[in-house]
Short mmCIF file of the C-alpha atoms (twelve columns), coordinates in Angstrom:
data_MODEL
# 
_entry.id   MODEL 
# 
loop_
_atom_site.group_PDB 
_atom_site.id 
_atom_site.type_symbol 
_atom_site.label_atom_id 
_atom_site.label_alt_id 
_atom_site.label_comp_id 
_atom_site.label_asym_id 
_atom_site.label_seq_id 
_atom_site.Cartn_x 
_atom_site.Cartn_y 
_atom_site.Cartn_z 
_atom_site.pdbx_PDB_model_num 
ATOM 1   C CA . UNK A 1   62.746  40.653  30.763  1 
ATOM 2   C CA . UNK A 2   65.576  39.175  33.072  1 
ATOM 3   C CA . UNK A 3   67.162  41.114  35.620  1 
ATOM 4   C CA . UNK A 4   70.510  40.540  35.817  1 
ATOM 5   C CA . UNK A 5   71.634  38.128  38.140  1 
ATOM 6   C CA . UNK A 6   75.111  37.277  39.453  1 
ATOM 7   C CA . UNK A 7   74.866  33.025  38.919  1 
ATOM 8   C CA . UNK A 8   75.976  31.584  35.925  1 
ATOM 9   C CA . UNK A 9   73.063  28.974  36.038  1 
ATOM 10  C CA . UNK A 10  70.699  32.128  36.229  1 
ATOM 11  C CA . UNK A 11  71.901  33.904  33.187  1 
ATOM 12  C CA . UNK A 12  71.398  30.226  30.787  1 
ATOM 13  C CA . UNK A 13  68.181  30.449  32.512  1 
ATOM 14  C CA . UNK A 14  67.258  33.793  31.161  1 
ATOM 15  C CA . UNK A 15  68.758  33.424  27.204  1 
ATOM 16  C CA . UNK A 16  66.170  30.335  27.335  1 
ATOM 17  C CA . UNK A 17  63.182  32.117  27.546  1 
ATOM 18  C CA . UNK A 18  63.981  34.756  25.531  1 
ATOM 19  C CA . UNK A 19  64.684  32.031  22.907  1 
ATOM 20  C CA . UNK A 20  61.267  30.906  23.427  1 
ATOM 21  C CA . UNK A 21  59.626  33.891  23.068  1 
ATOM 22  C CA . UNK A 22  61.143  34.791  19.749  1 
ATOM 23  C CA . UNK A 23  60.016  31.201  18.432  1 
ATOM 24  C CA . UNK A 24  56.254  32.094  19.679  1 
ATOM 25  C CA . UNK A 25  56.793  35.397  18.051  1 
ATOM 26  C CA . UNK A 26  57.540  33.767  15.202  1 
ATOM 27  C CA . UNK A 27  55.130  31.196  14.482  1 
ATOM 28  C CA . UNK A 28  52.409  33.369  15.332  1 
ATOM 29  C CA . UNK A 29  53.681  35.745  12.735  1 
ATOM 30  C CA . UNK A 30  53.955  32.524  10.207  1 
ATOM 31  C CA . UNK A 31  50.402  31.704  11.178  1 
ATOM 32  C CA . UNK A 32  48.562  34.962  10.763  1 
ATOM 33  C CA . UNK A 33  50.278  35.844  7.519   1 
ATOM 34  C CA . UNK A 34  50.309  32.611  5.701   1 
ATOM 35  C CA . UNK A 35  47.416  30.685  4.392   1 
ATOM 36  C CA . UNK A 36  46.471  27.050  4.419   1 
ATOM 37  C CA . UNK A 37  45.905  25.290  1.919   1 
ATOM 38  C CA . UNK A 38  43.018  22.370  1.992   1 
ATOM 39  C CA . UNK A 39  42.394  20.123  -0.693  1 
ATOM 40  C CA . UNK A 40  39.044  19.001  -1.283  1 
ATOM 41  C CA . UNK A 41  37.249  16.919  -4.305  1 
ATOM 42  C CA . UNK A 42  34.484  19.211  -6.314  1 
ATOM 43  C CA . UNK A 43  31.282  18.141  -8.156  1 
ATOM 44  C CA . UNK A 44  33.317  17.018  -11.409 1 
ATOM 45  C CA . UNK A 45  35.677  15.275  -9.478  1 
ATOM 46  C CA . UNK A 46  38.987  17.557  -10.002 1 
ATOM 47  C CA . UNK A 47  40.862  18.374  -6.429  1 
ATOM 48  C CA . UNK A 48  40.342  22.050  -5.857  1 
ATOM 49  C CA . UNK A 49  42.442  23.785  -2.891  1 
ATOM 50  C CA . UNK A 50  41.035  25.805  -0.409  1 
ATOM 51  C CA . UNK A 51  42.294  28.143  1.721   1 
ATOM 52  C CA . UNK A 52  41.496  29.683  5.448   1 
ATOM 53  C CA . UNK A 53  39.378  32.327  5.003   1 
ATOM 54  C CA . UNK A 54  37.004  29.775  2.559   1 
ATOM 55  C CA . UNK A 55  37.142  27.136  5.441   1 
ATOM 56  C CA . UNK A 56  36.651  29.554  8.379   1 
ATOM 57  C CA . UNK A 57  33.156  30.759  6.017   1 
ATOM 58  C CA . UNK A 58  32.470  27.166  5.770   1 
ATOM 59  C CA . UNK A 59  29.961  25.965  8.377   1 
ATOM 60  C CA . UNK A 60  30.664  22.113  7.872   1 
ATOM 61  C CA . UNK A 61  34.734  22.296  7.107   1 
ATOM 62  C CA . UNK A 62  35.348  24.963  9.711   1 
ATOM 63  C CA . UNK A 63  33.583  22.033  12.762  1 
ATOM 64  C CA . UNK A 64  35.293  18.794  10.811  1 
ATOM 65  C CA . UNK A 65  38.153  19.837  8.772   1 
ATOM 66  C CA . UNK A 66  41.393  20.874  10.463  1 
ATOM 67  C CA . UNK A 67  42.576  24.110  7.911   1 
ATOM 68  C CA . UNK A 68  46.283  23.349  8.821   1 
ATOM 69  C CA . UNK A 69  45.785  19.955  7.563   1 
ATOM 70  C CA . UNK A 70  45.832  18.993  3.946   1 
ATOM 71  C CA . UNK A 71  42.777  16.746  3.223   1 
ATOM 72  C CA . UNK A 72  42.001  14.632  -0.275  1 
ATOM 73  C CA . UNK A 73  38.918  11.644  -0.320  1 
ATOM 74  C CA . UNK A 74  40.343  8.381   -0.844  1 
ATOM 75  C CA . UNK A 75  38.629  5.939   -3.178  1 
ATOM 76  C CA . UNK A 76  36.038  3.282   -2.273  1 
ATOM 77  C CA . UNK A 77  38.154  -0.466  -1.818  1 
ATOM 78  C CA . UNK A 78  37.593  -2.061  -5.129  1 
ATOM 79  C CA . UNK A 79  34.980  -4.654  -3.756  1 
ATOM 80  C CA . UNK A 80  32.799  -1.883  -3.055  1 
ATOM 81  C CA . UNK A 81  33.195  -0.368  -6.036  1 
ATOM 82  C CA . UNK A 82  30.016  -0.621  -8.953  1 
ATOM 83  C CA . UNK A 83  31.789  -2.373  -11.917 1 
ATOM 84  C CA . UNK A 84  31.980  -0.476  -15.804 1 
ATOM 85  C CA . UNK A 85  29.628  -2.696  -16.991 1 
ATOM 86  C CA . UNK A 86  27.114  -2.220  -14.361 1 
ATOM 87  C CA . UNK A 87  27.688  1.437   -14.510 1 
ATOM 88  C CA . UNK A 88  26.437  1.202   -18.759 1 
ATOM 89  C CA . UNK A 89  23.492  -0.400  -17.465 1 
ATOM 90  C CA . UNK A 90  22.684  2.025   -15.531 1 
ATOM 91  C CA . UNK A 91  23.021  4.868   -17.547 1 
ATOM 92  C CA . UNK A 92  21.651  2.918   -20.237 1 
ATOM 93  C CA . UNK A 93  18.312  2.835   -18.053 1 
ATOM 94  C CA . UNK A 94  18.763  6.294   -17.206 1 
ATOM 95  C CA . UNK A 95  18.352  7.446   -20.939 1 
ATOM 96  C CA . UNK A 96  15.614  4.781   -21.855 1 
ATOM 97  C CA . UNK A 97  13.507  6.134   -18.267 1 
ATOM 98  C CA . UNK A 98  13.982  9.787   -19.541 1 
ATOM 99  C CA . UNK A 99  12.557  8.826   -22.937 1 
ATOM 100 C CA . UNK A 100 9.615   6.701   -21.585 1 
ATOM 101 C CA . UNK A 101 8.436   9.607   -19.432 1 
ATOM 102 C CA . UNK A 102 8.612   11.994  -22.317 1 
ATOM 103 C CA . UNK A 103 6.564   10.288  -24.470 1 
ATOM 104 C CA . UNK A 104 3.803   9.751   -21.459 1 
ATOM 105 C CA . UNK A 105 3.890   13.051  -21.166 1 
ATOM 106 C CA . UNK A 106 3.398   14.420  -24.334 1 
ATOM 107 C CA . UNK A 107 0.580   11.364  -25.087 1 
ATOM 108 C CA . UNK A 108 -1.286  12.206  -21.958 1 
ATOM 109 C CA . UNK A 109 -4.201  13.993  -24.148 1 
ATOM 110 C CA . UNK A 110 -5.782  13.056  -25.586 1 
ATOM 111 C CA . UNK A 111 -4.762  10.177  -24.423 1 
ATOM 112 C CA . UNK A 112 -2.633  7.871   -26.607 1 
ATOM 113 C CA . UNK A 113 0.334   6.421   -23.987 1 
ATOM 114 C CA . UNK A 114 -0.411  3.107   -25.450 1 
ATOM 115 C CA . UNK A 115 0.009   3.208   -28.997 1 
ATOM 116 C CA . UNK A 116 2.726   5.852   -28.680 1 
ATOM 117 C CA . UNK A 117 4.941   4.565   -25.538 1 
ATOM 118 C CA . UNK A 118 4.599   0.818   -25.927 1 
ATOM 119 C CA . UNK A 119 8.381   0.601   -28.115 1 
ATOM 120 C CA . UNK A 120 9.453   2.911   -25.170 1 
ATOM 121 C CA . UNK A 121 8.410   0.446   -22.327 1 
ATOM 122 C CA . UNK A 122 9.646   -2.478  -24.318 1 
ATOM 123 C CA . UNK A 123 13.235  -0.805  -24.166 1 
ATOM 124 C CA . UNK A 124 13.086  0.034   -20.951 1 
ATOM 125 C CA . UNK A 125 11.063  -3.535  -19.068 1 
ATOM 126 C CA . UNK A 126 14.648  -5.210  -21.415 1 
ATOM 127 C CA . UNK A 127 16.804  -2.842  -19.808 1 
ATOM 128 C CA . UNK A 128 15.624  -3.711  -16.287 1 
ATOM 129 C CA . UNK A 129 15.321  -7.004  -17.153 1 
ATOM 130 C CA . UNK A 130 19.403  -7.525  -17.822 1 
ATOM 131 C CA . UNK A 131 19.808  -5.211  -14.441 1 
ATOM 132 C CA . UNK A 132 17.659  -7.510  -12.061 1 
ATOM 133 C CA . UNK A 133 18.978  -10.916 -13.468 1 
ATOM 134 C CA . UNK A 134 21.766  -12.958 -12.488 1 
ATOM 135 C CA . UNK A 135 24.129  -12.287 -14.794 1 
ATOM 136 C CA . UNK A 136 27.555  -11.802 -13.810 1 
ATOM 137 C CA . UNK A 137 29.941  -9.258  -14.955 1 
ATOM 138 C CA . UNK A 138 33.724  -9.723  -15.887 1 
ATOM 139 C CA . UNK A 139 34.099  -9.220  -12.312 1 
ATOM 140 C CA . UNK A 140 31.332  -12.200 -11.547 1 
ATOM 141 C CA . UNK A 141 28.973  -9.701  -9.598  1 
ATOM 142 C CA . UNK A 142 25.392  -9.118  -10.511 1 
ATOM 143 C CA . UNK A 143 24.358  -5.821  -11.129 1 
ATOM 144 C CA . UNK A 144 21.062  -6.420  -9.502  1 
ATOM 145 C CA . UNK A 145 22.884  -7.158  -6.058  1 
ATOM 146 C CA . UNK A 146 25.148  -3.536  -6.841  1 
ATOM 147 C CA . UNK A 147 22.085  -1.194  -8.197  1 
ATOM 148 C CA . UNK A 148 19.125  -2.996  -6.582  1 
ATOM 149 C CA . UNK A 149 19.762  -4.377  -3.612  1 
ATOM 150 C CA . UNK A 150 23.070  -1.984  -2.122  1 
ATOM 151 C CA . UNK A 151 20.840  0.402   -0.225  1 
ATOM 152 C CA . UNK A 152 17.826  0.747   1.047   1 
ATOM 153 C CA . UNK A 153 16.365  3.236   -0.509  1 
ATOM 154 C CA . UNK A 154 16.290  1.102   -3.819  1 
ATOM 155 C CA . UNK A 155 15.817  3.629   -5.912  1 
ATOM 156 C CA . UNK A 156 16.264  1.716   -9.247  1 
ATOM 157 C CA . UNK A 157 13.109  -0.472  -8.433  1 
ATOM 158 C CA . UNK A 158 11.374  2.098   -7.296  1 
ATOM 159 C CA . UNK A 159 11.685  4.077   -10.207 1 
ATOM 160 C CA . UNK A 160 10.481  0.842   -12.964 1 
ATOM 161 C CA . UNK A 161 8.061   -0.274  -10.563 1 
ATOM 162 C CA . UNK A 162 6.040   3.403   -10.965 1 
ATOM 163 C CA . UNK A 163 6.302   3.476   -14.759 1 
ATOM 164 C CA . UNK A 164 5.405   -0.331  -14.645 1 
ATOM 165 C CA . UNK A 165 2.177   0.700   -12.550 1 
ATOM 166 C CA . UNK A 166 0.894   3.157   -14.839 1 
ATOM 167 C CA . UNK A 167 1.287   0.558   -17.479 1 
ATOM 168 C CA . UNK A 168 -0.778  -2.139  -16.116 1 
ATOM 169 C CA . UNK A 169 -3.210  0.495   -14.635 1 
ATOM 170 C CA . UNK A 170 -3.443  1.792   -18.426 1 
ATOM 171 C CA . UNK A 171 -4.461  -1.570  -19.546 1 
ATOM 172 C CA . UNK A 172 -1.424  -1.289  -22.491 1 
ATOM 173 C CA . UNK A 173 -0.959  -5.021  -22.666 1 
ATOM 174 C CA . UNK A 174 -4.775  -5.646  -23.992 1 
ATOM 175 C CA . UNK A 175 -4.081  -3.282  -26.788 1 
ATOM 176 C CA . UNK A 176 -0.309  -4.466  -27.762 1 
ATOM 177 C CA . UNK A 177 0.816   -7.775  -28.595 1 
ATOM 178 C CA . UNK A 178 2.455   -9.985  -26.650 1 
ATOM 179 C CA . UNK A 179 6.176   -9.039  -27.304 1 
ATOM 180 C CA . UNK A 180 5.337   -5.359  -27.421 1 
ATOM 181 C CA . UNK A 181 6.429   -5.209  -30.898 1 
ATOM 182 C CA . UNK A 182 3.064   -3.860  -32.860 1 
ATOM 183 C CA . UNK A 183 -0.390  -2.870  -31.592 1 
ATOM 184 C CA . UNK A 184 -3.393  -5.677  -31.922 1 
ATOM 185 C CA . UNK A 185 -5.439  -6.108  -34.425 1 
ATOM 186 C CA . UNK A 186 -8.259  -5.609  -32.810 1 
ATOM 187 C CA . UNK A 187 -7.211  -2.106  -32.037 1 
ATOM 188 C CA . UNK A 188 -6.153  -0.941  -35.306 1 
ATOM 189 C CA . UNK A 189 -9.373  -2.368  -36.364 1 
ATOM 190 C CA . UNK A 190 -10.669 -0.141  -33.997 1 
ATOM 191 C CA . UNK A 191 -8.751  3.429   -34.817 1 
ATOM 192 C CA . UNK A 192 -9.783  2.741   -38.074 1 
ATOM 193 C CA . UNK A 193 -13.155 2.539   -37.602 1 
ATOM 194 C CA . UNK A 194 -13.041 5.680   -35.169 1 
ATOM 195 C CA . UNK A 195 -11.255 7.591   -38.287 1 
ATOM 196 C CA . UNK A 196 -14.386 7.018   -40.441 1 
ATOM 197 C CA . UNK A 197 -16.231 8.508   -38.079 1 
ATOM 198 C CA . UNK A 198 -14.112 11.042  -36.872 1 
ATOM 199 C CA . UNK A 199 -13.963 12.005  -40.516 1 
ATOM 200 C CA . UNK A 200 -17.337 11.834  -40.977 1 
ATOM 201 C CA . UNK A 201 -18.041 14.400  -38.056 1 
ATOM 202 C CA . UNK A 202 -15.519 17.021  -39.747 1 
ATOM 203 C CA . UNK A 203 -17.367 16.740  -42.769 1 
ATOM 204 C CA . UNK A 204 -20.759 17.980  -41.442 1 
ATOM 205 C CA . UNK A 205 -19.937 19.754  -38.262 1 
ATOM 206 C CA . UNK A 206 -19.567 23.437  -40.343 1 
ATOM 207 C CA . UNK A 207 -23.091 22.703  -41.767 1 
ATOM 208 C CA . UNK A 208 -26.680 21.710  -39.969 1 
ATOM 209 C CA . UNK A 209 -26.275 19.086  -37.624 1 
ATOM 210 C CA . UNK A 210 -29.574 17.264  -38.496 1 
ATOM 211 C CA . UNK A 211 -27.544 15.997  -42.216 1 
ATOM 212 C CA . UNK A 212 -24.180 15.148  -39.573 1 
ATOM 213 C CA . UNK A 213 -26.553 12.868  -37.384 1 
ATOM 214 C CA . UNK A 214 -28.411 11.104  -40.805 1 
ATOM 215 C CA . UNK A 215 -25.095 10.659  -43.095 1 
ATOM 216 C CA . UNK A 216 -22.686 9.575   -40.165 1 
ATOM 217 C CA . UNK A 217 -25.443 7.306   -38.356 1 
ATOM 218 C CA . UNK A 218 -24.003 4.160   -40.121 1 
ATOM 219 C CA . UNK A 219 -20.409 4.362   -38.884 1 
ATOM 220 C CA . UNK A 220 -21.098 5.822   -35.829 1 
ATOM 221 C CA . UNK A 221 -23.446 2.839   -34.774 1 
ATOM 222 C CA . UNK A 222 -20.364 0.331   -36.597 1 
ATOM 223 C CA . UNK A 223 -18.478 1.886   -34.064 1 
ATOM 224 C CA . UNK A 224 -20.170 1.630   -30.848 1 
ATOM 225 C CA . UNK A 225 -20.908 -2.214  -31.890 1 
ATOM 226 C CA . UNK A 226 -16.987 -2.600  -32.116 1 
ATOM 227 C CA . UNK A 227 -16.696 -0.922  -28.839 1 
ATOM 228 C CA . UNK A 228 -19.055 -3.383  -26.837 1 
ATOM 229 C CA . UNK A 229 -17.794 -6.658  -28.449 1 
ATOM 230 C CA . UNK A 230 -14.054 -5.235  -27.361 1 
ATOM 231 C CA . UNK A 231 -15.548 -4.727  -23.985 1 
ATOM 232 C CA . UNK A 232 -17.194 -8.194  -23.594 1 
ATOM 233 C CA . UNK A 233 -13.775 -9.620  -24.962 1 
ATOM 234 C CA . UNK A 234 -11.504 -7.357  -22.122 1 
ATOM 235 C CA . UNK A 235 -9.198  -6.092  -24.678 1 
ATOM 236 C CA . UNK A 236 -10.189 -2.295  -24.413 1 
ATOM 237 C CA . UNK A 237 -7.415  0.029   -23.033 1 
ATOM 238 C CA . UNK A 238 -6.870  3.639   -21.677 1 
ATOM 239 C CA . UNK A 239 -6.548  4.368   -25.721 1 
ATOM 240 C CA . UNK A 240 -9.674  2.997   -27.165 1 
ATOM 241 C CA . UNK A 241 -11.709 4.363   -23.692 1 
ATOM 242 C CA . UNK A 242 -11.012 7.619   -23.621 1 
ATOM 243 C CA . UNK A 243 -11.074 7.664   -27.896 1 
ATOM 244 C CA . UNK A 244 -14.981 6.229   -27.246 1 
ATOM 245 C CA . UNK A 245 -15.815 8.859   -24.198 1 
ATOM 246 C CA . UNK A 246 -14.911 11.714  -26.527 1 
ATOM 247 C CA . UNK A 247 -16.653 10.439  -29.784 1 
ATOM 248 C CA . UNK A 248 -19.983 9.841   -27.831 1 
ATOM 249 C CA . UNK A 249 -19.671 13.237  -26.446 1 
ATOM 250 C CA . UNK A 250 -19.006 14.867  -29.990 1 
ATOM 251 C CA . UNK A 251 -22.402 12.779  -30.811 1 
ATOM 252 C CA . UNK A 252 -24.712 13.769  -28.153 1 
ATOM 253 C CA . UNK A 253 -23.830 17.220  -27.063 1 
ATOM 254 C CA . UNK A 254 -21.783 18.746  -29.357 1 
ATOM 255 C CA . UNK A 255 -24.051 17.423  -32.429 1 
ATOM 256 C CA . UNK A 256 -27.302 16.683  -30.401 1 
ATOM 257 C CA . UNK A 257 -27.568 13.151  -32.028 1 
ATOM 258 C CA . UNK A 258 -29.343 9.989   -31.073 1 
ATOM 259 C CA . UNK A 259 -30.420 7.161   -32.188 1 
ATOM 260 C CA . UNK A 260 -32.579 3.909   -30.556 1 
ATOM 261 C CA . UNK A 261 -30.884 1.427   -29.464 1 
ATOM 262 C CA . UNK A 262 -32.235 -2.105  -30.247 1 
ATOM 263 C CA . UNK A 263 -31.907 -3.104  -26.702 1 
ATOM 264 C CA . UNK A 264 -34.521 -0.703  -26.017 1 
ATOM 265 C CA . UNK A 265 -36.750 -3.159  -27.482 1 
ATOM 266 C CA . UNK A 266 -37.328 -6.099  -25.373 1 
ATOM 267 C CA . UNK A 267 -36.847 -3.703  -22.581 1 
ATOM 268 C CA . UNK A 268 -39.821 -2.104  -23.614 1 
ATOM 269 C CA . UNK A 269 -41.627 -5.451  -23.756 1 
ATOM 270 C CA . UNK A 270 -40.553 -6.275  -20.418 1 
ATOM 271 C CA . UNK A 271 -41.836 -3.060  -18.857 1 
ATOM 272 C CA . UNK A 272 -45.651 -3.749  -20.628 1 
ATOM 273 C CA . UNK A 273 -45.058 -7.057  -19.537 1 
ATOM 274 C CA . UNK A 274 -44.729 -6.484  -15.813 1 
ATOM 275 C CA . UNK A 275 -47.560 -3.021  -16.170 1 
ATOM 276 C CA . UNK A 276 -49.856 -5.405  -17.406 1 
ATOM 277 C CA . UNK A 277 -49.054 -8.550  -14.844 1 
ATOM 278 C CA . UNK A 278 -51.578 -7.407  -11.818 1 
ATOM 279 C CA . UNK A 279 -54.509 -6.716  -13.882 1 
ATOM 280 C CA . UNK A 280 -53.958 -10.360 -15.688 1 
ATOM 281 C CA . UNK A 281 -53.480 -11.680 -11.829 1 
ATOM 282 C CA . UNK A 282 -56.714 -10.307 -10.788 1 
ATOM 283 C CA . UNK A 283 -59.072 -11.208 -13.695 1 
ATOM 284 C CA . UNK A 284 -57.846 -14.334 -13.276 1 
ATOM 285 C CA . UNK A 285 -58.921 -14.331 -9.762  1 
ATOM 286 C CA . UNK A 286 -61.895 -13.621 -10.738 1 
ATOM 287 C CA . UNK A 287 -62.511 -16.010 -13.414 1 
ATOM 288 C CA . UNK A 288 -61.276 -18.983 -10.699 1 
ATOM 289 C CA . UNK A 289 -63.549 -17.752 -8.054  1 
ATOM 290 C CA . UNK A 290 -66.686 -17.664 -10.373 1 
ATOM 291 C CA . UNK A 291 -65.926 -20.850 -11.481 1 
ATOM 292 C CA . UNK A 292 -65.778 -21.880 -7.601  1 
ATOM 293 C CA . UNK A 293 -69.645 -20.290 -7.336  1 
ATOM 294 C CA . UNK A 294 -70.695 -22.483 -10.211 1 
ATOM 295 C CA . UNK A 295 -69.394 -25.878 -8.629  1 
ATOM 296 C CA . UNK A 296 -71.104 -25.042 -5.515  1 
ATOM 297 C CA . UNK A 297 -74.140 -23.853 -6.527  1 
ATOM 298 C CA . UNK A 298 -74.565 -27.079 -8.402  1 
ATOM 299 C CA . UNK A 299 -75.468 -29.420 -5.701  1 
ATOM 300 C CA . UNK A 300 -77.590 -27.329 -3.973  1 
ATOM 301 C CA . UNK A 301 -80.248 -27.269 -7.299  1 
ATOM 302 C CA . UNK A 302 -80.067 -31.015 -7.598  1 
ATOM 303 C CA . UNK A 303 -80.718 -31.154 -3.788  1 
ATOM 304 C CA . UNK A 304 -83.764 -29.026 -4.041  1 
ATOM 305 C CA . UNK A 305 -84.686 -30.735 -7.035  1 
ATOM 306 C CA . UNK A 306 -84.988 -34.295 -5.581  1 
ATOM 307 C CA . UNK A 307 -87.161 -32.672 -2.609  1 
ATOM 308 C CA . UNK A 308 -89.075 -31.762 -4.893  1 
ATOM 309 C CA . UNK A 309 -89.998 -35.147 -6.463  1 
ATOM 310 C CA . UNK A 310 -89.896 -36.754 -2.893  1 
ATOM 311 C CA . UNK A 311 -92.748 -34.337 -2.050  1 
ATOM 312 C CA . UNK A 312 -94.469 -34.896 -4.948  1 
ATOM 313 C CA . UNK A 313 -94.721 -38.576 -4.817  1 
ATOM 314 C CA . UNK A 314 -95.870 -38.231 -1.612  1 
ATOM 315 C CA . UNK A 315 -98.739 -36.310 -2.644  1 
ATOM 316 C CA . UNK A 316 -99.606 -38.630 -5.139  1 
# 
């Protein structure tokens, strides 16, 4: 409050602040009864507005964002930007990953991730391949500079380069041809042969075992032949390795079958062989040192035997 004074320059002095002091008043009343509004972009990309009490809660807008102040994010500059057809790529890839890991899944056992998933990496190794070449866009920008190389986290390479590791650590490509369009025919020789005896075991498994291990002896033994001439010729994969454990364990402990194997044989011959090879060495030792005695002995009798006429004639 003013006091009254008797100056005309003190009384303008005095209407002043009280002029100020209603406009303080004022916008302090404005402040606490009104509320801000903030503009911010949510997950689906709509502008949603905001207002104080929702920015004071917020822990990141209430240290950054000035409430008072209306805020909207601006757009990347166009050179930044990932082009359309860059963007189908990618989601292209996106679907065709998705469906290449389901199918892995689902084929991990028994294990079949070859002859189910090979159409499935074929789509996707032709997806990646269009992403990491140099093909331009209508903008004449590779997509493999935009999605590949932008960042270094890389994440589209890293995310090919694990499904293309369990691929070659599967051994896929020794069981499917060369385009990836069919399986080998070595390997549906194979699972065809494994089906006879597959079909053989669910025959006889219900009954005695001893009839299982005499009818299904044949294909079995077709089978493990197949199996060892695929292995000398390195076109076995996960597929045909794990198909192979399982059978031989359905064979020999499950069924408590067995049969010799013809290598057996000249292993067996070996072994006598080598049993036999010291006593052969030392009777022939023997035999060559008694045949020594004889050549030595020799010389001495014809030696005593011509002292013997010597004395005689002597004598005579």
């Amino acid at each position: 409050m003013c006091e009254p004074q008797p100056s005309l320059s003190s009384m303008s002095l005095c209407k002043i602040k009280a002029v100020l002091v209603v406009l303080a008043v004022q916008v302090y009343a404005s402040a606490a009864t009104d509320e801000a509004n903030l503009t911010v972009l949510d997950s689906v990309g709509n502008f949603t507005a905001l207002n104080s009490a929702s920015v004071a809660k917020s822990p990141v807008l209430k240290r950054v964002v000035d409430p008072y102040v209306s805020l909207s994010l601006a757009a990347f500059p166009e050179d930044l930007e990932v082009s359309d057809y860059c963007v189908d790529l990618l989601h292209t890839f996106g679907q065709r990953y998705v469906a290449y890991v389901n199918c892995l899944v689902v084929s991990a056992r028994p294990v079949k991730v070859c002859q189910n998933c090979y159409a499935g990496f074929g789509s996707l190794r032709e997806i990646y391949t269009n992403i990491s070449s140099d093909q331009m866009d209508t903008s004449n920008v590779s997509c493999r500079d935009s999605l590949l190389r932008s960042d270094r986290l890389m994440l589209v390479y890293l995310l090919y380069v694990n499904l293309e590791d369990i691929w070659v650590t599967s051994g896929c490509s020794d069981c499917v041809t060369v385009g990836l369009h069919s399986l080998t025919n070595d390997t549906l020789y194979f699972m065809a042969a494994l089906n006879q005896s597959l079909t053989c075991f669910e025959k006889y498994q219900q009954g005695n075992h001893s009839v299982l291990c005499k009818d299904c002896k044949k294909t079995y033994k077709e089978l493990n032949e197949l199996y060892s001439g695929m292995e000398k010729n390195h076109t076995l994969c996960i597929d045909i390795e794990d198909a192979m454990n399982v059978t031989r364990r359905l064979w020999s402990k499950n069924f408590n079958c067995s049969f010799p194997r013809e290598e057996t044989v000249p292993v067996i011959a070996v072994s006598s062989f080598m049993l036999f090879l010291p006593i052969i060495f030392y009777l022939s030792s023997f035999l060559h040192s008694e045949q020594k005695k004889r050549k030595l002995i020799h010389p001495k009798r014809a030696k005593s035997s011509n002292s013997l006429m010597n004395i005689q004639d002597k004598l005579s």
